[in-house]
C-alpha positions in Angstrom: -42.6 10.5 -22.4 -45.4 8.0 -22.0 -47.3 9.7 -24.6 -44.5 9.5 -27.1 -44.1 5.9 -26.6 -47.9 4.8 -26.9 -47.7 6.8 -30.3 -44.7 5.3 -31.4 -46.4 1.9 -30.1 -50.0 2.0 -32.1 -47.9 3.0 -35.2 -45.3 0.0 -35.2 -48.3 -2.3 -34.3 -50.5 -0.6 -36.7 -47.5 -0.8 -39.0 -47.1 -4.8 -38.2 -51.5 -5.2 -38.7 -51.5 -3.4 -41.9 -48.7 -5.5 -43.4 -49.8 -8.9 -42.5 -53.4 -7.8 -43.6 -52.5 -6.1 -47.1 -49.5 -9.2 -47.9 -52.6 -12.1 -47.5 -55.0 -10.0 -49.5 -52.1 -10.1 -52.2 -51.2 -13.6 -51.7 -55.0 -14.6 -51.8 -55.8 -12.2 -55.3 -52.5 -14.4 -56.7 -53.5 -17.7 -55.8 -57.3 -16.8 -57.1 -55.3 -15.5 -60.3 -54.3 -19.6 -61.3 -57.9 -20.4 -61.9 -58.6 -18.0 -64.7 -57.6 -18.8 -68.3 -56.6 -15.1 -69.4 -55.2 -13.6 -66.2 -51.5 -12.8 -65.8 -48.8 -15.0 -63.9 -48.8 -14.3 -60.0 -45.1 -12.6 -60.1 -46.6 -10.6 -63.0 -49.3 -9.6 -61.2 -47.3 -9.0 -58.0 -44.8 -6.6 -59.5 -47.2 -4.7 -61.2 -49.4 -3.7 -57.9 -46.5 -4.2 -55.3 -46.0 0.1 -55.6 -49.8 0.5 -54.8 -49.6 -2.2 -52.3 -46.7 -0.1 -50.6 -48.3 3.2 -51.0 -51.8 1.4 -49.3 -49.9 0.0 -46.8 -48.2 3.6 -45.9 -51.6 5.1 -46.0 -53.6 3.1 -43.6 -50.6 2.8 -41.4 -50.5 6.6 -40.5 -54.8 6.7 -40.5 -54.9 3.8 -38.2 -51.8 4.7 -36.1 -53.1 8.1 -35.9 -56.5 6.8 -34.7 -55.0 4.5 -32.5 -52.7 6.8 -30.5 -55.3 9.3 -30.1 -57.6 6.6 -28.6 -54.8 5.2 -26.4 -53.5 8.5 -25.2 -56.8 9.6 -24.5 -56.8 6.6 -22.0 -53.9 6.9 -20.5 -54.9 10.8 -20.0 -58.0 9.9 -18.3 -56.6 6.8 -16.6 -53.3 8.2 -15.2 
């Protein structure tokens, strides 16, 4: 049971990481998107790479959460 719920842990928090990381990178490439004469609006923009953006975000969210519970049950093997 402890296994189940420090996998279930690195992948909500993974989850969380990956989000908050992926949502600034947007919200920076956006903002950067003002300066330049011939660039497309920010919603414009937003719409148009918000599927990749999801797609990323599920993508990194199972390697990393994967990584992560491996490393943390590995610990709590060794430790408990």
């Amino acid at each position: 049971m402890k296994y189940l719920l420090l996998t279930l842990a690195s992948y909500a928090s993974t989850h969380y990481l990956v989000g908050l990381l992926i949502q600034g990178q947007l919200a920076e490439i956006a903002e950067g998107l003002r300066h330049r004469p011939g660039a497309p609006t920010a919603g414009e923009y937003l719409r148009e790479v918000r599927p990749h953006a999801r797609r990323a975000h599920r993508q990194y969210t199972l390697m990393a959460g994967s990584a992560l519970g491996l490393v943390a049950c590995l610990v709590a093997n060794w430790i408990f």
